[in-house]
C-alpha positions as CSV (number, residue, x, y, z in Angstrom):
1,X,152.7,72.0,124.7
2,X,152.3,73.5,120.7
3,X,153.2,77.5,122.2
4,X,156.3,75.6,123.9
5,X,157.9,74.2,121.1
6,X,160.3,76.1,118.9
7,X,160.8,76.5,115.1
8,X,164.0,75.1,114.1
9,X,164.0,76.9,110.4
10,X,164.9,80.9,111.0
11,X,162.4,83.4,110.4
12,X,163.2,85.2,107.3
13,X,161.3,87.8,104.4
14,X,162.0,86.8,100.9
15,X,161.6,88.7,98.1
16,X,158.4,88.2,95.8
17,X,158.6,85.5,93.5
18,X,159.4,87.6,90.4
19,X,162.4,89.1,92.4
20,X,161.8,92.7,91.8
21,X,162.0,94.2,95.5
22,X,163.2,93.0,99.5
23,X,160.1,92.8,101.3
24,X,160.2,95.8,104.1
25,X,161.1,93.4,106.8
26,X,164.2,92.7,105.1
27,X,165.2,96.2,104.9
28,X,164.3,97.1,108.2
29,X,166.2,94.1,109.2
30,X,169.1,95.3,107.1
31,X,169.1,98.7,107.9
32,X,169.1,97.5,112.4
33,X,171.9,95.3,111.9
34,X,173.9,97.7,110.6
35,X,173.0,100.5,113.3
36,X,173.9,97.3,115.4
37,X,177.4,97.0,113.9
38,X,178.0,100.8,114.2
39,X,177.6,100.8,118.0
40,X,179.5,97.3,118.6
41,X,182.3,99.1,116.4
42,X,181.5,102.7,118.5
43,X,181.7,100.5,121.3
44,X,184.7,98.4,121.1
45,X,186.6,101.4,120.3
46,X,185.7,102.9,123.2
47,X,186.6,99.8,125.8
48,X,190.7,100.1,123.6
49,X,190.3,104.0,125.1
50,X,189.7,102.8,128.2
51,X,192.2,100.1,128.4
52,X,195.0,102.6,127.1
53,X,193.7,105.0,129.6
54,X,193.7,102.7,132.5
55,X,197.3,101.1,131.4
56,X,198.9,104.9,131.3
57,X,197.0,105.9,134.9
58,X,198.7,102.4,136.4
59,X,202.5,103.1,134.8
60,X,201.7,106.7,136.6
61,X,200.5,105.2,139.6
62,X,203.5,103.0,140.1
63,X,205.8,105.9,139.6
64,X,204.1,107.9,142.2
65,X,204.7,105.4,144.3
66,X,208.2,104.6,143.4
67,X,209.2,108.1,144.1
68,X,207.3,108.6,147.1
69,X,208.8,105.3,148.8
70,X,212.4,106.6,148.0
71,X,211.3,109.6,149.2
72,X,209.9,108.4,152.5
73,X,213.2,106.5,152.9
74,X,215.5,109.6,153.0
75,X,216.4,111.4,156.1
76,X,214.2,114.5,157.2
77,X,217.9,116.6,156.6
78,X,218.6,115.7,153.1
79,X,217.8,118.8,150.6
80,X,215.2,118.0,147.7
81,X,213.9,120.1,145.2
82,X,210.5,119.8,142.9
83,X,210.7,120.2,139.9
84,X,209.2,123.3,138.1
85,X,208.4,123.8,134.0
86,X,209.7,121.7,131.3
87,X,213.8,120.5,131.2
């Protein structure tokens, strides 16, 4: 069918013939692809946060359990202290 078939050229606005201004749809066009770029930027920033984020909480995971498996391994008589403040 015609409606099925699909335009191979890209849809674009030129400028008039005499060059003097971008048709509107060109600056609208302009002005949402570079809102567009702002958020994928926003946006990829955000996912490098993340990732620091979730590598940090896994190095303190693994510490947490670390210490609480050599912990668990002592006897119930030996002394331990926690920590308290800055060394």
């Amino acid at each position: 069918t015609r409606s099925s078939r699909r335009c191979s050229r890209p849809l674009t606005a030129h400028a008039p013939r005499g060059g003097k201004m971008a048709a509107p749809v060109d600056l609208e066009l302009k002005k949402a692809f570079s809102e567009l770029q702002a958020k994928v930027m926003d946006t990829q920033q955000k996912v490098k946060l993340a990732d620091i984020q979730i590598e940090q909480l896994s190095k303190t995971k693994k510490h947490a359990h670390l210490t609480d498996t050599e912990v668990m391994m002592l006897v119930d008589e030996t002394r331990m202290y926690e920590g308290v403040g800055r060394m």
